[in-house]
N, C-alpha and C positions, 0 to 999 in steps of 0.2 A: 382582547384580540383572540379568535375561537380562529385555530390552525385545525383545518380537516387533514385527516390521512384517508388514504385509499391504498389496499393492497392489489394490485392489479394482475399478479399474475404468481406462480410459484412453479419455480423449473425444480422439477427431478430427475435423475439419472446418475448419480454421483453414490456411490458404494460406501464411502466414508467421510468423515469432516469435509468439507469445504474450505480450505485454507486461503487461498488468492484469488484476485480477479484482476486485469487488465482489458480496459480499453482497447479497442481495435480502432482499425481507418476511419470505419465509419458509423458513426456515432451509435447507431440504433445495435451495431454488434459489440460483441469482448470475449473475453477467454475465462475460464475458470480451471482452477487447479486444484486437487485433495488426498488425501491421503493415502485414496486409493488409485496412484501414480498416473489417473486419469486427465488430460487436458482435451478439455472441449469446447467448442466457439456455439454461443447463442445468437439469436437475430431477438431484440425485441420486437419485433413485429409481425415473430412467428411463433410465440409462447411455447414454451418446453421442448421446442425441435430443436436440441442438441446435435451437434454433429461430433463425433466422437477425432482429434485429431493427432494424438498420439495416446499410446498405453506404457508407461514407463514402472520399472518393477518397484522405486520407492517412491516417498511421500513427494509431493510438487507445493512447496513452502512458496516459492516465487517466479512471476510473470514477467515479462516486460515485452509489450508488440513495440516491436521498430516498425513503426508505419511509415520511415523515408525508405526502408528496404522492401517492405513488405515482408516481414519475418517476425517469428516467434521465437523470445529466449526464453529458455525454460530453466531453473536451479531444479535442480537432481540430487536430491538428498544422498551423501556418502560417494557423488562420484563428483557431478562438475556443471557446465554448461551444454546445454543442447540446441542446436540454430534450428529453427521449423522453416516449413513454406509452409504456411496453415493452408494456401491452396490446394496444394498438390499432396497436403499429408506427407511429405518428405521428410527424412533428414539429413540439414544439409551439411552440417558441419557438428564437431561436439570438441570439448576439451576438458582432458580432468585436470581438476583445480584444486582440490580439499576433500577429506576424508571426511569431513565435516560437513552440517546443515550448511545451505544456502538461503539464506532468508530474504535479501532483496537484492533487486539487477535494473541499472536504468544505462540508461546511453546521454551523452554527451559529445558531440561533433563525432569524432572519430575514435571515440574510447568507449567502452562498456565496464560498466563501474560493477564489484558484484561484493557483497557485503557478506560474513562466512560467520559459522560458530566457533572459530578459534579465533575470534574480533579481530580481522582482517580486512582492510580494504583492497581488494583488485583490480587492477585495471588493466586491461586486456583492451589491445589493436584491434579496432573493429573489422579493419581490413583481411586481416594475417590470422587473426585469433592466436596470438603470442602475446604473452603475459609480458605488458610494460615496468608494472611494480605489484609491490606486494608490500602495502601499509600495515605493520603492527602493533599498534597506540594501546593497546588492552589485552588480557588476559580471557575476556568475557567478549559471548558473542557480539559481532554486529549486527544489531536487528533493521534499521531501515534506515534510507538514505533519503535528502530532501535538495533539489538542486535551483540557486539561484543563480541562471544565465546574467541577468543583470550587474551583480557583485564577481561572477567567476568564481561561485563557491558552492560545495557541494558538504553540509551538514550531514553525519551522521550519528545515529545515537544506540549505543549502549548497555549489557548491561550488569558494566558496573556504575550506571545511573549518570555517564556522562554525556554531555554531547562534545562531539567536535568536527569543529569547519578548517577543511581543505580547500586550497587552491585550488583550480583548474585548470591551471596550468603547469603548477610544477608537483602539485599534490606536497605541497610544505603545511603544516599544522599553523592554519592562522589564529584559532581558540580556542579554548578548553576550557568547560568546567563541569562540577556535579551541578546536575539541572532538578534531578526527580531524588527520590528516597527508594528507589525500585529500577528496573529498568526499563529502556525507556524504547517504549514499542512503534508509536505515535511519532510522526514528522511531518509538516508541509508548511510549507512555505505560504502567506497571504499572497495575492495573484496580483498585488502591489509590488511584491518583495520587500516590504517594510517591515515586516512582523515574520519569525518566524512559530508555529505552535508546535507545541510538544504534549504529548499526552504517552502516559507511563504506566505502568503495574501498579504503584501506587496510588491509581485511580486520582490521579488530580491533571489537571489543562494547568497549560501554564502558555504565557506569551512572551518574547523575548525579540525587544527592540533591536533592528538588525542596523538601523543608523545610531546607532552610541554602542556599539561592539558588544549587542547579545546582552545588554539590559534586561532584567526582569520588568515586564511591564506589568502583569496580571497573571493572578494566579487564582485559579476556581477547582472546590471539590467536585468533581463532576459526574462519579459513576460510583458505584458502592466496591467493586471489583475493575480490573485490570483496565486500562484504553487498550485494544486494540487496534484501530487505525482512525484515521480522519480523513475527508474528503468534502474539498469544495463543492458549493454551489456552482453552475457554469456563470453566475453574475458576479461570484465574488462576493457576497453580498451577507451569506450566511455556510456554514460549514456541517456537517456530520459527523459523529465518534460513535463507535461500533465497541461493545465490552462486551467481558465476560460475565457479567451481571445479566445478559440477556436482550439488556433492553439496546437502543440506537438514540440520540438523542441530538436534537438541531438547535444550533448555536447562530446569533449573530453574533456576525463579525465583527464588527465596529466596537462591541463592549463583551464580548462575550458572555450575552444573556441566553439562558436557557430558554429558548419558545416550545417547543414540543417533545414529549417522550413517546418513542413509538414501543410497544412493549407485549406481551402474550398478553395480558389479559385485557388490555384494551385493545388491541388493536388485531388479535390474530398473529404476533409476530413470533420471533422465534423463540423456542425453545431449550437453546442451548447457547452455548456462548457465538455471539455476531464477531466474525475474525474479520472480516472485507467490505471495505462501500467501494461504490464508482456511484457519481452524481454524475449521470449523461445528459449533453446538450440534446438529446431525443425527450422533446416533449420533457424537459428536467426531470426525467425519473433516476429516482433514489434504486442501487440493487446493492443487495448486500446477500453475504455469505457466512454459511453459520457451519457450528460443528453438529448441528440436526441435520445434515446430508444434502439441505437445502439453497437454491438459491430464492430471492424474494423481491418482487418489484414493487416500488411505494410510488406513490404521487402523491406528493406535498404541498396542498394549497396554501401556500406563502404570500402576505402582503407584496 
């Protein structure tokens, strides 16, 4: 089976790393965040016309667009949370929260979950923006959060190499354990919610059966260097992990088989370590973010 790539497009305007991306309302848009305290919304359908929609003095580690509000949360390295109208370029609101990195922020009904470098979990009144609790399960950052509507449980991982899943309702620690030998960067959930996947600094995938309580199901070496994120296919059907090794490589789901390595020397790709995917239901293209300054659009002829 001969999986073609195509690089379709490559957005610059970004001064330093490329750390995060989020999705936007509508598909063919998203946000991008880096180091150089820049946040700016692309249109795939308008290659590299950035729109510049906030300038913030540190690094921007973590995204998350609320598309029911229409707003942009932004982590603010060393200060807090910042609410956008990516519209209007406003700020509508901000809260300091930690002196520390903010690595990921997701929402759930009426709370904004935000994950810190003194491995803390937050959760903040989406209404009030007043801090509900303040989780402290670890010494070591929390790097990313993975949330299952389904179950009422919000995964996150580690890195003193564990994961652990929260209620969603009362945020009581429903499991714990060491998952990786490193920490652990990588989270999502299958678009089943059956399987949770983990992928670590330790450069291994691993799967963990979420009906027998976080069962290992499968474990694969997958990258030479660190996972930095993963992201779905919009089928569900197959996934993406982004490393420090450089390359991006697409996984099916169902056994997690390696199909394609997208990488500099075959394919034009990055340079530098790949931090960020988003797989957009626009025409399924792959975008991913690197510390080459770069962002990169792929199209993945998949069975």
């Amino acid at each position: 089976m001969v999986i073609q790539v195509n690089r379709l497009h490559v957005f610059t305007g970004h001064h330093d790393c490329v750390y995060t991306l989020a999705p936007a309302h509508h598909h063919a848009q998203f946000f991008s965040g880096g180091g150089d305290g820049m946040v700016v919304q692309w249109d795939l359908t308008q290659p590299n016309q950035g729109e510049l929609i906030a300038q913030l003095p540190n690094s921007v580690y973590a995204l998350h667009a609320d598309t029911h509000h229409q707003q942009l949360l932004v982590g603010h390295n060393y200060d807090g949370i910042h609410v956008l109208d990516w519209q209007t370029k406003r700020e509508l609101a901000s809260l300091q929260l930690t002196a520390a990195a903010i690595f990921d922020i997701a929402t759930f009904e009426s709370d904004i979950l935000v994950a810190t470098g003194e491995g803390m979990l937050v959760v903040v009144d989406r209404a009030t923006l007043r801090i509900k609790k303040k989780l402290a399960p670890s010494e070591k950052s929390a790097r990313v959060m993975a949330i299952n509507p389904r179950a009422g449980e919000v995964a996150v991982g580690f890195s003193d190499n564990f994961i652990r899943v929260f209620s969603l309702q009362d945020f009581k620690l429903k499991f714990e354990w060491q998952a990786h030998q490193n920490s652990v960067f990588a989270l999502a959930y299958t678009p089943d919610f059956n399987f949770l996947i983990s992928g670590s600094r330790d450069a291994r995938l691993k799967a963990w059966d979420v009906t027998s309580a976080y069962g290992k199901a499968e474990e694969v070496a997958a990258h030479l260097f660190a996972i930095n994120h993963l992201a779905f296919h919009p089928s569900g059907k197959y996934f993406a992990t982004a490393s420090m090794d450089k390359s991006i490589k697409v996984w099916q789901t169902a056994d997690m088989k390696l199909l394609k390595v997208i990488d500099k020397a075959r394919h034009a790709g990055h340079g530098t370590s790949v931090n960020k995917l988003i797989w957009s239901a626009h025409h399924d293209q792959l975008i991913s973010a690197s510390d080459d300054r770069t962002i990169s659009v792929w199209k993945i002829h998949l069975p």
